[in-house]
N, CA, C and O atoms as a GROMACS GRO file, in nm:
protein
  612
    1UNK      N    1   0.096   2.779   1.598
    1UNK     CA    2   0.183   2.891   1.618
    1UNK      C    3   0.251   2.923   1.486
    1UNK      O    4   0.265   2.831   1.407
    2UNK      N    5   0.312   3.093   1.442
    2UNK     CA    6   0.346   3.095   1.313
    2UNK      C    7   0.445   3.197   1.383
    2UNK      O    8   0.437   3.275   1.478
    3UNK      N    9   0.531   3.162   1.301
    3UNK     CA   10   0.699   3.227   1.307
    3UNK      C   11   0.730   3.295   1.195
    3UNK      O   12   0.723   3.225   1.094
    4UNK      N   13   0.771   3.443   1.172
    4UNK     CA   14   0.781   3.472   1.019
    4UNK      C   15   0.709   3.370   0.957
    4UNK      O   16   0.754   3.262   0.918
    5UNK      N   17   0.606   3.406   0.950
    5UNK     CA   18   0.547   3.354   0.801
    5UNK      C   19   0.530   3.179   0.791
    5UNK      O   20   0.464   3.117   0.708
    6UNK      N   21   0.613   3.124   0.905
    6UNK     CA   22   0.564   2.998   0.866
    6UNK      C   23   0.503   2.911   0.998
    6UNK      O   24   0.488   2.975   1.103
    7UNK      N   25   0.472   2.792   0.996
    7UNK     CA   26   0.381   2.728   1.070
    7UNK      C   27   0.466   2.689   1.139
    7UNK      O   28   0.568   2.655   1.080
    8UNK      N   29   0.464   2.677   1.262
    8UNK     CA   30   0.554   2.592   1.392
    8UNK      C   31   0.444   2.494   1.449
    8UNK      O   32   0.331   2.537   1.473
    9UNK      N   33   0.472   2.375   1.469
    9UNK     CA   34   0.387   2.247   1.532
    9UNK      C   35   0.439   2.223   1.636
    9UNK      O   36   0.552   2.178   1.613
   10UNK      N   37   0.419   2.228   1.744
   10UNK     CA   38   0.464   2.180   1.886
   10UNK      C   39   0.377   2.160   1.964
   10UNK      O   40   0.260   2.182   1.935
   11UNK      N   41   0.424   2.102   2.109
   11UNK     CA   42   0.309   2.065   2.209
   11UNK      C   43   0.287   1.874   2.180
   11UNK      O   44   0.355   1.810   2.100
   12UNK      N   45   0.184   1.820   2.262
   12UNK     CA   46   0.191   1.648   2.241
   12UNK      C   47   0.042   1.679   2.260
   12UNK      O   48  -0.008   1.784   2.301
   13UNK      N   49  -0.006   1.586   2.228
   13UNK     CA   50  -0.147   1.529   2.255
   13UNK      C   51  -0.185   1.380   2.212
   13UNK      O   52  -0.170   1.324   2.104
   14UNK      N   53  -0.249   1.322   2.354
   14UNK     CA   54  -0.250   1.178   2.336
   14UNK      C   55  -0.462   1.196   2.298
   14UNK      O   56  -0.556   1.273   2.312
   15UNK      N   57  -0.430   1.082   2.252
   15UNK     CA   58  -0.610   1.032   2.213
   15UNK      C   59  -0.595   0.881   2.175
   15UNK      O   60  -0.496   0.815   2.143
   16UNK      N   61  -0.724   0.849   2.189
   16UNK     CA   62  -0.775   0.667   2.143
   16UNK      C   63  -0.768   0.616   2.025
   16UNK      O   64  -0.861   0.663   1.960
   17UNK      N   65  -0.699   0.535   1.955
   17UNK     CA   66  -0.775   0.477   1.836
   17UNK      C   67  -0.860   0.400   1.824
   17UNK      O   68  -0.831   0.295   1.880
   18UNK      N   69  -0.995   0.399   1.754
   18UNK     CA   70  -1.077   0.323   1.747
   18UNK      C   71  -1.096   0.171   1.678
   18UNK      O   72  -0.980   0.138   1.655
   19UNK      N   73  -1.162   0.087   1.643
   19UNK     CA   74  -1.164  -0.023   1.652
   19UNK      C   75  -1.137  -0.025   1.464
   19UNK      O   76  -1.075  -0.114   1.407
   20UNK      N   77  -1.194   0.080   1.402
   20UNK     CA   78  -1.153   0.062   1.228
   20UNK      C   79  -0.987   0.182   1.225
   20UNK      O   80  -0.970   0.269   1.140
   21UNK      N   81  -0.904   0.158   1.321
   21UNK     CA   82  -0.779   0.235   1.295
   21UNK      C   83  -0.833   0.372   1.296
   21UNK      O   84  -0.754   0.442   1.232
   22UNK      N   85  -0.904   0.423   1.326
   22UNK     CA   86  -0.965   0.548   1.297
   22UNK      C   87  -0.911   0.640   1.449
   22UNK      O   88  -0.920   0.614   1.569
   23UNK      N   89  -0.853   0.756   1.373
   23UNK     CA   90  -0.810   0.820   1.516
   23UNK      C   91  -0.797   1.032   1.484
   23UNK      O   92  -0.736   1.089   1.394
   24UNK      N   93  -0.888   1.099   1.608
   24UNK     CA   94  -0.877   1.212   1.608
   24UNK      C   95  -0.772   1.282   1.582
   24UNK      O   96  -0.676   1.268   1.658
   25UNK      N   97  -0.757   1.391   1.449
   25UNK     CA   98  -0.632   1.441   1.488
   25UNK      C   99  -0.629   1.580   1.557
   25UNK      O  100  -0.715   1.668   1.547
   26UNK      N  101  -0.532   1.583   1.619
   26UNK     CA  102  -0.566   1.714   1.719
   26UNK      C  103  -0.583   1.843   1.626
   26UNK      O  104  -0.516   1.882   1.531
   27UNK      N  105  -0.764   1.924   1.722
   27UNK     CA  106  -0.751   2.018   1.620
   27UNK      C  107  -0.646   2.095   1.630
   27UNK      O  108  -0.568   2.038   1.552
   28UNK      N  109  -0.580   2.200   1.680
   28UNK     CA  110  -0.459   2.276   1.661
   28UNK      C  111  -0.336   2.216   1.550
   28UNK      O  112  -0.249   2.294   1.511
   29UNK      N  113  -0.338   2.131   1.524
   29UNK     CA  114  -0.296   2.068   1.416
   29UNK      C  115  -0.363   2.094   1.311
   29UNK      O  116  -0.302   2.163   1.228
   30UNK      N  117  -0.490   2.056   1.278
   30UNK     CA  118  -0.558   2.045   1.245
   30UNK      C  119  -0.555   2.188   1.136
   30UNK      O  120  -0.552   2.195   1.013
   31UNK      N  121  -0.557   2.300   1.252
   31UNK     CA  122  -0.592   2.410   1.199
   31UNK      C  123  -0.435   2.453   1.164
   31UNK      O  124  -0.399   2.566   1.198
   32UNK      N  125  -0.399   2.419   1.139
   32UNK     CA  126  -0.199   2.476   1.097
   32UNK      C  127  -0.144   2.384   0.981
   32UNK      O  128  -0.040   2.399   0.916
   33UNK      N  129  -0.247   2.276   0.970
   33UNK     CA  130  -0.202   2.207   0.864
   33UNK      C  131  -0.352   2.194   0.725
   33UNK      O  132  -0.338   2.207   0.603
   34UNK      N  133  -0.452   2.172   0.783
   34UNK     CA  134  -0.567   2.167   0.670
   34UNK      C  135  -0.591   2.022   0.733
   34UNK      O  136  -0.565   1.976   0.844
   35UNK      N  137  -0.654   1.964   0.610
   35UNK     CA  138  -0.708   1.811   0.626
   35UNK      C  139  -0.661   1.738   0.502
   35UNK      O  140  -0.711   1.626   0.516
   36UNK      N  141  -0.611   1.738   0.418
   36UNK     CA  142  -0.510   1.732   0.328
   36UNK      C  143  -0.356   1.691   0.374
   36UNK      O  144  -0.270   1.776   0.394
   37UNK      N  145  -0.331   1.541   0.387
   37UNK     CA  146  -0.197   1.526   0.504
   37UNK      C  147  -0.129   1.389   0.378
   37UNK      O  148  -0.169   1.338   0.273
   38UNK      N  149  -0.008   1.378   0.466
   38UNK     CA  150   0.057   1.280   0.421
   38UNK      C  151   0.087   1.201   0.541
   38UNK      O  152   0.093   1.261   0.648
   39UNK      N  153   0.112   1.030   0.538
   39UNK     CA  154   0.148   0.998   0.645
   39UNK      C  155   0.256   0.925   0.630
   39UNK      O  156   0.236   0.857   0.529
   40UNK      N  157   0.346   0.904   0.669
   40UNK     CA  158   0.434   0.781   0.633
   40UNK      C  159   0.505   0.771   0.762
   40UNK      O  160   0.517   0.844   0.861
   41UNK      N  161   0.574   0.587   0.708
   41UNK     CA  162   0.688   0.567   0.846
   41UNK      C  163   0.796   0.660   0.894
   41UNK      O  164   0.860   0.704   0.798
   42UNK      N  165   0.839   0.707   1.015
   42UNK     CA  166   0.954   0.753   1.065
   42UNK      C  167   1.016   0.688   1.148
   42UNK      O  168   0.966   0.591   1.205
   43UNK      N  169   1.144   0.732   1.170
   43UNK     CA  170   1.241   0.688   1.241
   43UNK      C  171   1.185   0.629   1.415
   43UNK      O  172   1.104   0.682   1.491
   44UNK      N  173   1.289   0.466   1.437
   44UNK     CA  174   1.254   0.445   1.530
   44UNK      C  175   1.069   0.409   1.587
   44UNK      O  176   1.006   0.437   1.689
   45UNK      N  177   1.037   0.343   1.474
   45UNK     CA  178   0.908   0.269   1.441
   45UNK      C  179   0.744   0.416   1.517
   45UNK      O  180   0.642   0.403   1.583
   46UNK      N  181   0.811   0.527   1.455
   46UNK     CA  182   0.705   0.576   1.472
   46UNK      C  183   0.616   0.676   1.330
   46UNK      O  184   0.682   0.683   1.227
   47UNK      N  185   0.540   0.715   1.330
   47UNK     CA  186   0.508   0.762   1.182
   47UNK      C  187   0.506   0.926   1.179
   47UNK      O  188   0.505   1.004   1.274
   48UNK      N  189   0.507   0.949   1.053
   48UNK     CA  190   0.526   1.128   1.066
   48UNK      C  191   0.392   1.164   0.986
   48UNK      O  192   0.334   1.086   0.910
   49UNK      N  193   0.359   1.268   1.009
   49UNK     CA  194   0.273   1.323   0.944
   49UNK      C  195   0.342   1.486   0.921
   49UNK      O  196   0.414   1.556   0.992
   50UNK      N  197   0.282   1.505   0.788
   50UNK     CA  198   0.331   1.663   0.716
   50UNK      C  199   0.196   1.690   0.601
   50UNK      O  200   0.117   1.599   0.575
   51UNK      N  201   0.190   1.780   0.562
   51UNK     CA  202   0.118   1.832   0.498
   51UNK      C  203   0.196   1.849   0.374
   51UNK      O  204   0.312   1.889   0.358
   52UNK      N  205   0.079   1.798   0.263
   52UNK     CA  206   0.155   1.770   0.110
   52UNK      C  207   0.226   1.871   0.086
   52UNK      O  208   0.314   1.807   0.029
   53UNK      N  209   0.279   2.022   0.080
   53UNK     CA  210   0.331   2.133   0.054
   53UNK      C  211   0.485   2.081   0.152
   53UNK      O  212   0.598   2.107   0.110
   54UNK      N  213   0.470   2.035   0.231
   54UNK     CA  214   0.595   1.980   0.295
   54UNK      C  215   0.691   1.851   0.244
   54UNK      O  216   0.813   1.838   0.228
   55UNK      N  217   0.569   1.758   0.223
   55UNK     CA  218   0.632   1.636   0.161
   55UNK      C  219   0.652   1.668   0.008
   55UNK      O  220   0.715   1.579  -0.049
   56UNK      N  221   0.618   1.761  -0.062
   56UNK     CA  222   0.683   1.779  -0.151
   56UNK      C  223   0.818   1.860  -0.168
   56UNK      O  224   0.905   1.860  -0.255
   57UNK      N  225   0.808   1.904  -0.093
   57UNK     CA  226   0.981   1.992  -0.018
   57UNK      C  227   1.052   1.896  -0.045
   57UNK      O  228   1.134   1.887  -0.136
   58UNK      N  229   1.012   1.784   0.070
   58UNK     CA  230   1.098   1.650   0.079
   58UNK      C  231   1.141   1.606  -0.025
   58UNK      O  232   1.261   1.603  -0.052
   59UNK      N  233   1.053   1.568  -0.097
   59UNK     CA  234   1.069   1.487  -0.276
   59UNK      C  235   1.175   1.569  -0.347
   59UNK      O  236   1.277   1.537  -0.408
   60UNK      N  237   1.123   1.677  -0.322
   60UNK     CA  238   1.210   1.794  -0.439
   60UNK      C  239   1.378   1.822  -0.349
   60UNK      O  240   1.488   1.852  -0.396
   61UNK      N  241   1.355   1.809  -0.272
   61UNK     CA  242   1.520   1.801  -0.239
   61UNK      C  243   1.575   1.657  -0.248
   61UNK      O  244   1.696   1.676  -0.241
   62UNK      N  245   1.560   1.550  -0.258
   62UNK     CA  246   1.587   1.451  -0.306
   62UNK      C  247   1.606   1.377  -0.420
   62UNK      O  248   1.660   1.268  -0.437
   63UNK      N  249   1.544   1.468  -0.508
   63UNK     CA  250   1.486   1.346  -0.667
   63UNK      C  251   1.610   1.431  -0.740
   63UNK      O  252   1.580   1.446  -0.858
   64UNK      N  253   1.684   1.467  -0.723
   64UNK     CA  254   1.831   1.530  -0.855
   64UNK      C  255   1.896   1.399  -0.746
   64UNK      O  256   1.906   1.300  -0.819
   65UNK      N  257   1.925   1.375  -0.657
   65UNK     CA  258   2.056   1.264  -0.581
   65UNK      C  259   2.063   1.093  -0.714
   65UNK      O  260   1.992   0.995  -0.731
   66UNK      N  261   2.165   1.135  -0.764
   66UNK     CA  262   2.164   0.977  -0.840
   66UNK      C  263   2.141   0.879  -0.756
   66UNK      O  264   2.184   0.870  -0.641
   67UNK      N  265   2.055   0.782  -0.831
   67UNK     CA  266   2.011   0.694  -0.778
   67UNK      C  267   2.079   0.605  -0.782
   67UNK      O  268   2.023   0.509  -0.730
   68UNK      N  269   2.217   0.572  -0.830
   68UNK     CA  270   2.281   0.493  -0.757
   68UNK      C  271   2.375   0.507  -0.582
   68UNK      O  272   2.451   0.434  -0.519
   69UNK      N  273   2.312   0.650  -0.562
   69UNK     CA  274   2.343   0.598  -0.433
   69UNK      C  275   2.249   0.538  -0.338
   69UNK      O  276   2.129   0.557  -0.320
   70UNK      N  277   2.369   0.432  -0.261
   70UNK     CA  278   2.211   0.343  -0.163
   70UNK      C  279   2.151   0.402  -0.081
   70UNK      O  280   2.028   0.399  -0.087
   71UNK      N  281   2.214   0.474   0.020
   71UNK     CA  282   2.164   0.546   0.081
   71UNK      C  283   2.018   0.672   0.030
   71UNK      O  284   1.918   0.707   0.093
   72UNK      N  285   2.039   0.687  -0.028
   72UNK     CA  286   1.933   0.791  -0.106
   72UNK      C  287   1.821   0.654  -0.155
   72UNK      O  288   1.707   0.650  -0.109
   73UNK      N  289   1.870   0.556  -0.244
   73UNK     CA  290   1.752   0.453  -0.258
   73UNK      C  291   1.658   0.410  -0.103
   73UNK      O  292   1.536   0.424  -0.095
   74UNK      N  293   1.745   0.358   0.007
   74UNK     CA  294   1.658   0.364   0.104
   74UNK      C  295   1.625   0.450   0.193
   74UNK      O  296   1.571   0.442   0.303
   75UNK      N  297   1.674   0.549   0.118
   75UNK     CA  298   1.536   0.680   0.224
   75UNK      C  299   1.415   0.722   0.103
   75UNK      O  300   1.303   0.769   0.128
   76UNK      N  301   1.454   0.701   0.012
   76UNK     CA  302   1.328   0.678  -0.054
   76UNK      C  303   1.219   0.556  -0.045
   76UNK      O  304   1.096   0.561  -0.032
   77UNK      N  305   1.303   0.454  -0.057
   77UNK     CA  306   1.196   0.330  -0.034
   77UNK      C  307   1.101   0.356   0.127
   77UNK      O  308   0.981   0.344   0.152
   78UNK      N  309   1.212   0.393   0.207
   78UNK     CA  310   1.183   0.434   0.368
   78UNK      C  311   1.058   0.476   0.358
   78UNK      O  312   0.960   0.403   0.344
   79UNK      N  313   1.060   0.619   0.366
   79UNK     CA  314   1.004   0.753   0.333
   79UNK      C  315   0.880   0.762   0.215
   79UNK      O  316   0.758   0.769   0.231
   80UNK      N  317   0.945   0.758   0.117
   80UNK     CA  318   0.820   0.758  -0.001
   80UNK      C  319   0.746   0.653  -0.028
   80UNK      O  320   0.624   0.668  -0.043
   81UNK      N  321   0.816   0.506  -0.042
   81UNK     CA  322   0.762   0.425  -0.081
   81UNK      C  323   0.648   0.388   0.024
   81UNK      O  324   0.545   0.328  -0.007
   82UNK      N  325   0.673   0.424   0.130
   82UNK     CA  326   0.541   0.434   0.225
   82UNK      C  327   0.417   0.501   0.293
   82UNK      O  328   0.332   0.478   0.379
   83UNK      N  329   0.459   0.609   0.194
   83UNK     CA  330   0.354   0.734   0.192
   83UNK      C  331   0.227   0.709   0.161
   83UNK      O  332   0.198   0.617   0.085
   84UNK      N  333   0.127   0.797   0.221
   84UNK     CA  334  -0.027   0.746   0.173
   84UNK      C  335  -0.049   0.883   0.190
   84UNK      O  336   0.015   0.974   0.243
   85UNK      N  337  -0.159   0.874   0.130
   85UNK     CA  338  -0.240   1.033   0.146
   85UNK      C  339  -0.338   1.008   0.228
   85UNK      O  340  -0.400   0.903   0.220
   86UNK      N  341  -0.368   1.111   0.329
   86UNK     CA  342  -0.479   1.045   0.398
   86UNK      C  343  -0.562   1.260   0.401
   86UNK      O  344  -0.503   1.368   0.402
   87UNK      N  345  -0.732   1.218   0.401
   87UNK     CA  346  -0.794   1.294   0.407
   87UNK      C  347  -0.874   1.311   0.594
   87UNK      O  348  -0.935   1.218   0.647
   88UNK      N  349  -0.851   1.446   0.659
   88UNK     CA  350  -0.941   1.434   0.783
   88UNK      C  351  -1.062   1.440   0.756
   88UNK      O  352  -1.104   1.511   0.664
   89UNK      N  353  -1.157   1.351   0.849
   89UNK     CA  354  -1.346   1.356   0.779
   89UNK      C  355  -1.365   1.488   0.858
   89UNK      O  356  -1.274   1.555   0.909
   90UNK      N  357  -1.495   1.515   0.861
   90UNK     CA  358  -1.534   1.651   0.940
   90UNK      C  359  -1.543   1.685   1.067
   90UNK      O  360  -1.578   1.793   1.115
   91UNK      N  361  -1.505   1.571   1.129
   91UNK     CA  362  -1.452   1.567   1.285
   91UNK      C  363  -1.339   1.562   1.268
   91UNK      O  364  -1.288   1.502   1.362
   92UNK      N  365  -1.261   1.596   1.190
   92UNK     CA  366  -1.102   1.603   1.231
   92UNK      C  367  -1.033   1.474   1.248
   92UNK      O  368  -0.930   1.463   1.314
   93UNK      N  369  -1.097   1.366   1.180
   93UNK     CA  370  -1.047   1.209   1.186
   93UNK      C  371  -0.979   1.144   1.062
   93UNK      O  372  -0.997   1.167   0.942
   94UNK      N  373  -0.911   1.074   1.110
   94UNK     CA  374  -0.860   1.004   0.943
   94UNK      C  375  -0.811   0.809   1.033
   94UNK      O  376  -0.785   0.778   1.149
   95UNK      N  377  -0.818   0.750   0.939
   95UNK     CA  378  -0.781   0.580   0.928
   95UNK      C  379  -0.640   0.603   0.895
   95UNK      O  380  -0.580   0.655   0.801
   96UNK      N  381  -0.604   0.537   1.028
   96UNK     CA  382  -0.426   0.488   1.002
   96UNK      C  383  -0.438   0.368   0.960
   96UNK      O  384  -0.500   0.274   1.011
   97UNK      N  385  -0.339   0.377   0.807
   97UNK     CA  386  -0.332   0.254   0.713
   97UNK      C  387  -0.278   0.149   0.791
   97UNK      O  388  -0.188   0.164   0.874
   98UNK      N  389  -0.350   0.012   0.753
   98UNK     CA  390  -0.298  -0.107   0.848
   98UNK      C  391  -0.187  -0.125   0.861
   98UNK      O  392  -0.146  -0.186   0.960
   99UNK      N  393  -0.090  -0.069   0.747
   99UNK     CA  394   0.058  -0.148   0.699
   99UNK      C  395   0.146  -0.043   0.792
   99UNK      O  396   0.252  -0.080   0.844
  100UNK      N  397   0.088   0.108   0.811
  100UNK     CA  398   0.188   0.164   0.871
  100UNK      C  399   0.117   0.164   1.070
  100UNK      O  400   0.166   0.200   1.177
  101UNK      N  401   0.016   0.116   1.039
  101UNK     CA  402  -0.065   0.119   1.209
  101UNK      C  403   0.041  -0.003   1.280
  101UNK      O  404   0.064  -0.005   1.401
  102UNK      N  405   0.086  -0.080   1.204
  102UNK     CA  406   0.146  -0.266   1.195
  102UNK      C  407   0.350  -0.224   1.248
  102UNK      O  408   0.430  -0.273   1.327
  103UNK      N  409   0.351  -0.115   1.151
  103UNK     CA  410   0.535  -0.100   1.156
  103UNK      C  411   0.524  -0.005   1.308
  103UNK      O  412   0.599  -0.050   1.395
  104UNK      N  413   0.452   0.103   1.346
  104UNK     CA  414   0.473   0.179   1.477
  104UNK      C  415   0.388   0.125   1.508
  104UNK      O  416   0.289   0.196   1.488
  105UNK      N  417   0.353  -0.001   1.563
  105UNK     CA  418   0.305  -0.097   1.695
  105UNK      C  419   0.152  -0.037   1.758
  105UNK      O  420   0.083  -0.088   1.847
  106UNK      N  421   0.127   0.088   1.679
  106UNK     CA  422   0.019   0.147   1.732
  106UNK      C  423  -0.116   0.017   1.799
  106UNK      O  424  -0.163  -0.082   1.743
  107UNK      N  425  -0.146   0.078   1.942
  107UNK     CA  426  -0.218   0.006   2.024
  107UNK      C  427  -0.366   0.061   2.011
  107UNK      O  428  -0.422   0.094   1.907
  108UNK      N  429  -0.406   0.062   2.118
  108UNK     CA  430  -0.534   0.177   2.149
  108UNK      C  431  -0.517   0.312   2.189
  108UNK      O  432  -0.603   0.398   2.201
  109UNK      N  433  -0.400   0.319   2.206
  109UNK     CA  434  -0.326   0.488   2.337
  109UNK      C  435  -0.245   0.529   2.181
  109UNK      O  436  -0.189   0.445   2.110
  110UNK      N  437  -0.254   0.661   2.152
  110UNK     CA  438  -0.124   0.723   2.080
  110UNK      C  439  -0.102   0.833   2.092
  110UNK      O  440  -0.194   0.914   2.080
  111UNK      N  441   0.005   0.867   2.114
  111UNK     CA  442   0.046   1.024   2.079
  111UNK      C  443   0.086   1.115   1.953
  111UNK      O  444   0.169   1.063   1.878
  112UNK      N  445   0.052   1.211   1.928
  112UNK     CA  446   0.094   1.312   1.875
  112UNK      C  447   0.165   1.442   1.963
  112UNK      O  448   0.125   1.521   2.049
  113UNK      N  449   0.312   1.412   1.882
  113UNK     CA  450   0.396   1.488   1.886
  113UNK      C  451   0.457   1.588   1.777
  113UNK      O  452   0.521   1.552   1.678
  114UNK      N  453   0.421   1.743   1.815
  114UNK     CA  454   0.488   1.846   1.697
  114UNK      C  455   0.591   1.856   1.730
  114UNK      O  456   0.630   1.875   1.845
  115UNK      N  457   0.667   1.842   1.614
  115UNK     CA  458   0.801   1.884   1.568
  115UNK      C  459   0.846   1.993   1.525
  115UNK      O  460   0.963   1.993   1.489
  116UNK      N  461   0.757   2.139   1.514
  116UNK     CA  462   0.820   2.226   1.410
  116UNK      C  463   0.767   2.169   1.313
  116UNK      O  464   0.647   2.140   1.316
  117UNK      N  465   0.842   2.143   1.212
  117UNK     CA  466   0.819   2.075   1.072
  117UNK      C  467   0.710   1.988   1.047
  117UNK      O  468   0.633   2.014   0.955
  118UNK      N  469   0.689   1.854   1.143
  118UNK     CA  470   0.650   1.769   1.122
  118UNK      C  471   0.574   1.713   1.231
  118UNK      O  472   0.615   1.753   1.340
  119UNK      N  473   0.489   1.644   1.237
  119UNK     CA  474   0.428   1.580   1.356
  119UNK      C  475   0.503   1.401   1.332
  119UNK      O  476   0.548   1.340   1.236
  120UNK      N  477   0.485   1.373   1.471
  120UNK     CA  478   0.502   1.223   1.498
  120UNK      C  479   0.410   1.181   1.584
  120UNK      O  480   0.389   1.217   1.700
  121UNK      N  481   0.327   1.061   1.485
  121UNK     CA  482   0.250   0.967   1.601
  121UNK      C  483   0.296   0.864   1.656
  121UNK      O  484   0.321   0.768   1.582
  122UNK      N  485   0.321   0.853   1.795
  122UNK     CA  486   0.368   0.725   1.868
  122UNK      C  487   0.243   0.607   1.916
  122UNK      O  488   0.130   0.657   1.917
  123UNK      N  489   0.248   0.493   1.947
  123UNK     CA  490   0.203   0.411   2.042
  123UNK      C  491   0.268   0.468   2.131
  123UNK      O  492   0.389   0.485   2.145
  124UNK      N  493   0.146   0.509   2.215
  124UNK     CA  494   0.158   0.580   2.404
  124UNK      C  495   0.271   0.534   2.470
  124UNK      O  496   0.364   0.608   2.502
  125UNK      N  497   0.265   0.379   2.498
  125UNK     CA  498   0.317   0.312   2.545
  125UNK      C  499   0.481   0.279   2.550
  125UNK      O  500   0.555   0.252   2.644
  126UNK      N  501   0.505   0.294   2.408
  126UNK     CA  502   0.630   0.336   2.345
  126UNK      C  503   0.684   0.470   2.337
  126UNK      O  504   0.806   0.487   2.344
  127UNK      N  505   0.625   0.541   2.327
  127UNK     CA  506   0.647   0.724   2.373
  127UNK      C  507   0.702   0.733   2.479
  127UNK      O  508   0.812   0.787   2.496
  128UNK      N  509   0.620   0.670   2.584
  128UNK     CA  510   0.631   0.673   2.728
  128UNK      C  511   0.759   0.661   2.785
  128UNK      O  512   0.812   0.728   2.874
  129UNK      N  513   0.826   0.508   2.680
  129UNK     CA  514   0.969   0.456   2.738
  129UNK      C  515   1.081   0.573   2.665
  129UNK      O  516   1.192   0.606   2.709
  130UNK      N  517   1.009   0.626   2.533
  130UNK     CA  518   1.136   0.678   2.449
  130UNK      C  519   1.149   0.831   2.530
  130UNK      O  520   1.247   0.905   2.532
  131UNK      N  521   1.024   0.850   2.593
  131UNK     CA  522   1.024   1.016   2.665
  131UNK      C  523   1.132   0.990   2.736
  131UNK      O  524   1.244   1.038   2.716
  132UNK      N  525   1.091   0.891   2.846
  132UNK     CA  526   1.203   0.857   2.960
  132UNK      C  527   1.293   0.827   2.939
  132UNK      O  528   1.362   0.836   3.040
  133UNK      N  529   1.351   0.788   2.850
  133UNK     CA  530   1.475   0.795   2.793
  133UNK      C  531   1.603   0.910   2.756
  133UNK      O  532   1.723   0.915   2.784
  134UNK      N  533   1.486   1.017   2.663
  134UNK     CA  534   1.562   1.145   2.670
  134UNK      C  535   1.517   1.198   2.766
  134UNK      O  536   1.562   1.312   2.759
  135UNK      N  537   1.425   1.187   2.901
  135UNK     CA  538   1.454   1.288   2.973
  135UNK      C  539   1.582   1.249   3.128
  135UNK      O  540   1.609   1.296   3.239
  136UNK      N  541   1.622   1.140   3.042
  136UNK     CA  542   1.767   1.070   3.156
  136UNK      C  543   1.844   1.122   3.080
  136UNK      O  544   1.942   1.154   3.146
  137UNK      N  545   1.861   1.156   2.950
  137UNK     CA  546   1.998   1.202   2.907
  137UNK      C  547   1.980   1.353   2.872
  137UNK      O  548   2.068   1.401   2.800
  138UNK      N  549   1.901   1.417   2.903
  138UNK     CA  550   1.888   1.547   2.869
  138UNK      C  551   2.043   1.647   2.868
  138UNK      O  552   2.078   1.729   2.783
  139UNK      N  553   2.113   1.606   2.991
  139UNK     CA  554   2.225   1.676   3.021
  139UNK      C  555   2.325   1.611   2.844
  139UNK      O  556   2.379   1.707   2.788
  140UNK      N  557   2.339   1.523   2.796
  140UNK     CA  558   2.375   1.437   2.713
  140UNK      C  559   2.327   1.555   2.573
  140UNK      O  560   2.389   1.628   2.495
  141UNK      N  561   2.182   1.520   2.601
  141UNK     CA  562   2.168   1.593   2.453
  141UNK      C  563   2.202   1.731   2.442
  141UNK      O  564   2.255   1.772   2.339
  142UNK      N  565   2.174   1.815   2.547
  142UNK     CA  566   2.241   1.963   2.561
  142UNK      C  567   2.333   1.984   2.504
  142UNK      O  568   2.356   2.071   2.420
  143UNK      N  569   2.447   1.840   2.580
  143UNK     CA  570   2.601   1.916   2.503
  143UNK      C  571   2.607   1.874   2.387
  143UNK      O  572   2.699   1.935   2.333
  144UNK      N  573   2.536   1.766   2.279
  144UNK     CA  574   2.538   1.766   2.195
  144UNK      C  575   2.474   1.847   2.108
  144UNK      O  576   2.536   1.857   2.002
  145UNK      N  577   2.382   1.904   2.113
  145UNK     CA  578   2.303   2.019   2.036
  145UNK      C  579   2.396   2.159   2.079
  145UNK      O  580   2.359   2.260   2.018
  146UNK      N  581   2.492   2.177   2.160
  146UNK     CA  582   2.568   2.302   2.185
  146UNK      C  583   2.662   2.250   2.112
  146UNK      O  584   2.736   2.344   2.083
  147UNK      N  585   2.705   2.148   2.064
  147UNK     CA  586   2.814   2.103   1.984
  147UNK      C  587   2.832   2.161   1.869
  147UNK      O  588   2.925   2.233   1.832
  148UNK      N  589   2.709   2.117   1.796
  148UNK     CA  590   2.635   2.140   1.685
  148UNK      C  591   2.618   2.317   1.661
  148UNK      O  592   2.623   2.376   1.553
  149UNK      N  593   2.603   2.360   1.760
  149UNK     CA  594   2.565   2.516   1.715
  149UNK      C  595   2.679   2.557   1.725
  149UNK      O  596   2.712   2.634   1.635
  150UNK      N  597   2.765   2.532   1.810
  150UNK     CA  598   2.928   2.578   1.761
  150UNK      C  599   2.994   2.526   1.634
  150UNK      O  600   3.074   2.607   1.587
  151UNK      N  601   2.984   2.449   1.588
  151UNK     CA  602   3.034   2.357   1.488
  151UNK      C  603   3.041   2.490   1.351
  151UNK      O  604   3.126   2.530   1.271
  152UNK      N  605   2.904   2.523   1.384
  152UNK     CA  606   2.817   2.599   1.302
  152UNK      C  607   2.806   2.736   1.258
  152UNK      O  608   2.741   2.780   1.163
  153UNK      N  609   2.917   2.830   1.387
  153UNK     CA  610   2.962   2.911   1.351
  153UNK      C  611   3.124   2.899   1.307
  153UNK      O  612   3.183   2.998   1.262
   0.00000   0.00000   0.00000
């Protein structure tokens, strides 16, 4: 989906990983991002995927923050220091690196989730509990995201 001019990622889609970490990425993704990706850890042991034109957004709003602050050191170490480049083959596939397949617990079941911005791949299994989770506090997050947009005017 494209919004003025830019790419919106939404929607979930679950699929298998195979026995060499190797896992489909959904085409509609696929086709909104290229085959040209970045992957790294995200929040709450799951991984993000963005397309290099994005993760360089990222970098470039970050790299003027002095580096003596800590906070800025570990969202870099977080974030960058765990980045890989990964290429889709011609089925729309790519190998999730062992080190980040190892930190989001990824099983045989995973999801992809669009963000707008960014995709997140979960272990199914773990999706499953974190879905059910926000969909018990939904009333919770409402008033906090109405918080936020008042805050804001």
């Amino acid at each position: 989906m494209v919004i003025s001019g830019e790419t919106m990622l939404i929607g979930s889609f679950k699929n298998n990983i195979g026995d060499k970490n190797r896992v489909a990425f959904p085409i509609k993704f696929k086709n909104e991002l290229g085959t040209s990706l970045i992957v790294t850890k995200g929040y709450e042991n799951c991984l993000i995927i963005v397309d290099k034109s994005k993760f360089s957004g990222l970098m470039n709003s970050i790299k003027d923050v002095p580096f003596v602050n800590s906070g800025l050191r570990d969202t870099k170490r977080f974030l960058i220091g765990s980045a890989q480049e990964i290429e889709l083959d011609k089925q729309g596939r790519f190998v999730i690196p062992q080190d980040l397949k190892k930190y989001a617990s990824l099983g045989n079941e995973c999801v992809f989730i669009g963000l707008v911005d960014w995709i997140e791949l979960w272990d199914k299994s773990i999706w499953d509990k974190k879905e059910e989770s926000i969909n018990s506090k939904s009333s919770e997050i409402s008033d906090k995201l109405s918080e936020l947009l008042n805050r804001d005017k």
